[in-house]
C-alpha positions as CSV (number, residue, x, y, z in Angstrom):
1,X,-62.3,-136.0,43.1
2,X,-64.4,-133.6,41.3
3,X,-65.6,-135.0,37.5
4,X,-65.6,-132.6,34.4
5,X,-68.7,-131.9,34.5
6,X,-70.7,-132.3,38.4
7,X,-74.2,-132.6,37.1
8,X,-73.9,-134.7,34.9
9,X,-74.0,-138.2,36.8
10,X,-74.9,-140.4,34.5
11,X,-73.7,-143.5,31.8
12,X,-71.7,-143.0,28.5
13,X,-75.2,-143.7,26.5
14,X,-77.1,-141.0,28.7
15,X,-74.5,-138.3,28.0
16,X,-74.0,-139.2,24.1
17,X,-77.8,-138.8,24.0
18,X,-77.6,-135.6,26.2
19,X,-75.3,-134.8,23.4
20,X,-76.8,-136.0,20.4
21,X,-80.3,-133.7,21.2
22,X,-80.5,-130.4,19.4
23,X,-80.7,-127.5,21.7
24,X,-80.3,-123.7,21.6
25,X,-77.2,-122.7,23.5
26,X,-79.8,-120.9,26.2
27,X,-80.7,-124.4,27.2
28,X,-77.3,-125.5,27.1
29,X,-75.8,-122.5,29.6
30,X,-79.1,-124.0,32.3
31,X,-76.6,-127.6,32.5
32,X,-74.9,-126.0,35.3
33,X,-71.7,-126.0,32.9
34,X,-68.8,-123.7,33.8
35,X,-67.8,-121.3,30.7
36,X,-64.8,-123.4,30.7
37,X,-66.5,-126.6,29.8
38,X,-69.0,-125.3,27.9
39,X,-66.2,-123.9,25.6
40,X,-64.1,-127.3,25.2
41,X,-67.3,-129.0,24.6
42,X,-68.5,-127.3,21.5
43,X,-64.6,-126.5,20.7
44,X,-64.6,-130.8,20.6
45,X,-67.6,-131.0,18.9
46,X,-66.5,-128.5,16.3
47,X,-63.7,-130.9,15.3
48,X,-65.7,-133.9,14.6
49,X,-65.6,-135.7,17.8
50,X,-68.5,-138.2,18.1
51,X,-70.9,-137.5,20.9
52,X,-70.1,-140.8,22.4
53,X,-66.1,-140.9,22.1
54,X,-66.8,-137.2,23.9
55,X,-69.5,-138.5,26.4
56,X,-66.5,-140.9,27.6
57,X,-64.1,-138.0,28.1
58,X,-66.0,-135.8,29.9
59,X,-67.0,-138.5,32.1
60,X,-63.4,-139.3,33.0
61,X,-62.1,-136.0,32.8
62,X,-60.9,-133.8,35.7
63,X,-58.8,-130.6,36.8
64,X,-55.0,-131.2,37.8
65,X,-52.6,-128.4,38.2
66,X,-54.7,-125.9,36.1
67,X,-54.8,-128.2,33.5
68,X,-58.1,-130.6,31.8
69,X,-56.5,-134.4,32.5
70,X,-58.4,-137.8,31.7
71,X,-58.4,-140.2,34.0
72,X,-59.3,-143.9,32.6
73,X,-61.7,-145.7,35.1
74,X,-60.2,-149.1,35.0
75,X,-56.9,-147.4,36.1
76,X,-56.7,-147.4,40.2
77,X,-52.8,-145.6,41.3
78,X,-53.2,-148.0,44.6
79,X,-53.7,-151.0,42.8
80,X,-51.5,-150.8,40.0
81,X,-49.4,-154.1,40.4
82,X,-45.7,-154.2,38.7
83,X,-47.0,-156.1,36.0
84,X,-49.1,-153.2,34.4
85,X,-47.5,-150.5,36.3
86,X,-47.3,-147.9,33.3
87,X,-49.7,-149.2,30.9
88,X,-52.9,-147.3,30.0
89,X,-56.0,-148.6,28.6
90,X,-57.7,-146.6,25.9
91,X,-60.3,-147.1,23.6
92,X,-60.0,-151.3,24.0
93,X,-56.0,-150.7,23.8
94,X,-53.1,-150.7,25.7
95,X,-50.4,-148.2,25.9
96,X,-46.8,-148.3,27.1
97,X,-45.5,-145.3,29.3
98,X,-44.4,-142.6,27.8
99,X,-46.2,-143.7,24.7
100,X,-48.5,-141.0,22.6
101,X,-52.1,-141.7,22.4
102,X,-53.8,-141.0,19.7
103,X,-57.2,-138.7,19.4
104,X,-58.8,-137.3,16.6
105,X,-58.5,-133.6,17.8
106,X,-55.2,-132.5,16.5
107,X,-55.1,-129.4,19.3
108,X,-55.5,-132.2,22.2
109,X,-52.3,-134.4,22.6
110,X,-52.6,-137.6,24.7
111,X,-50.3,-139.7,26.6
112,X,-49.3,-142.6,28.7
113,X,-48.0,-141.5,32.2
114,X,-47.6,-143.8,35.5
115,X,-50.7,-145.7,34.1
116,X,-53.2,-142.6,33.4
117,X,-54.3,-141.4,30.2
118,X,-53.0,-137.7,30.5
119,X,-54.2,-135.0,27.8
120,X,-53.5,-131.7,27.5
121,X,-55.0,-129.2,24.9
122,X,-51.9,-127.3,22.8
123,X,-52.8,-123.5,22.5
124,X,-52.4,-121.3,19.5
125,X,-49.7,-118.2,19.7
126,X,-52.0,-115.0,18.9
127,X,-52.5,-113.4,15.9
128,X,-50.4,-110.7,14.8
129,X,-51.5,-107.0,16.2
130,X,-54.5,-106.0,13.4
131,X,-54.7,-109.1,12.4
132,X,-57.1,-112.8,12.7
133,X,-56.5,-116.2,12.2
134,X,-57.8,-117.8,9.1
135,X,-59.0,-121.2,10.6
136,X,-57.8,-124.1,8.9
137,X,-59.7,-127.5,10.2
138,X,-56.9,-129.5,9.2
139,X,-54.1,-128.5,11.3
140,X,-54.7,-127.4,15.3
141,X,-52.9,-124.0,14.8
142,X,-53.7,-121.5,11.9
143,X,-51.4,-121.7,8.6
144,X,-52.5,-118.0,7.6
145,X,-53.7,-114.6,9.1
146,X,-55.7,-111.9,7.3
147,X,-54.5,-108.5,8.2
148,X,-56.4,-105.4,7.4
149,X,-54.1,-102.6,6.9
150,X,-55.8,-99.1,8.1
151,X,-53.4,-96.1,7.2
152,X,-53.7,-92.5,8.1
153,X,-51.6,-90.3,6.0
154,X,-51.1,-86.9,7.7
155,X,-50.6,-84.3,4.9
């Protein structure tokens, strides 16, 4: 059972910390990160996810069929009883199966499956040939594109 990020063995408070120092990215690449996780980290941070709310994640994080999936800690498969068989604990609440949990990240969706806390990040079509998304912090996929329009008249 590998965790999202392997040297990184620590408590919520020592990661948030680890998170809350300034550092140049130089310093940041020596973590041991994988370019994967170094890009959803600063992707998360970018969207206004507290260090500590992203300290927990990462913590409880790991890969499942090519795909970023948090696992809550207080959840155990084995010992699941039918009492709180499909119920998820997150963030100090309970969730039913099936039902959405929410995040702050509009691009991550979360949800309640066999008693896990299951995310998944949604990806954004490309942009038009010639052109680049306009990014819009609001919304998880670009609203607009600016297209430069390079013509060659042949006289």
């Amino acid at each position: 059972m590998n965790s999202f990020i392997d040297p990184i063995d620590d408590s919520e408070q020592d990661v948030a910390k680890f998170l809350d120092t300034t550092f140049q990215m130089s310093e940041l690449l020596q973590t041991g990160l994988t370019p994967e996780q170094l890009s959803i980290i600063i992707e998360l941070l970018s969207y206004g996810v507290n260090s500590e709310e992203l300290a927990k994640l990462i913590l409880n994080m790991r890969r499942e069929n090519n795909e970023w999936v948090y696992h809550n800690p207080e959840s155990n498969d084995s010992s699941l009883s039918s009492n709180n068989k499909g119920v998820c604990h997150f963030e100090d609440r309970n969730y039913l199966e099936g039902q959405r949990i929410p995040v702050k990240n509009s691009c991550i969706h979360c949800f309640c499956d066999r008693g896990r806390s299951k995310c998944y990040r949604q990806n954004c079509p490309p942009p038009p040939v010639g052109c680049r998304m306009v990014v819009n912090t609001d919304s998880c996929h670009s609203s607009s594109y600016n297209c430069s329009m390079n013509l060659t008249l042949w006289l």
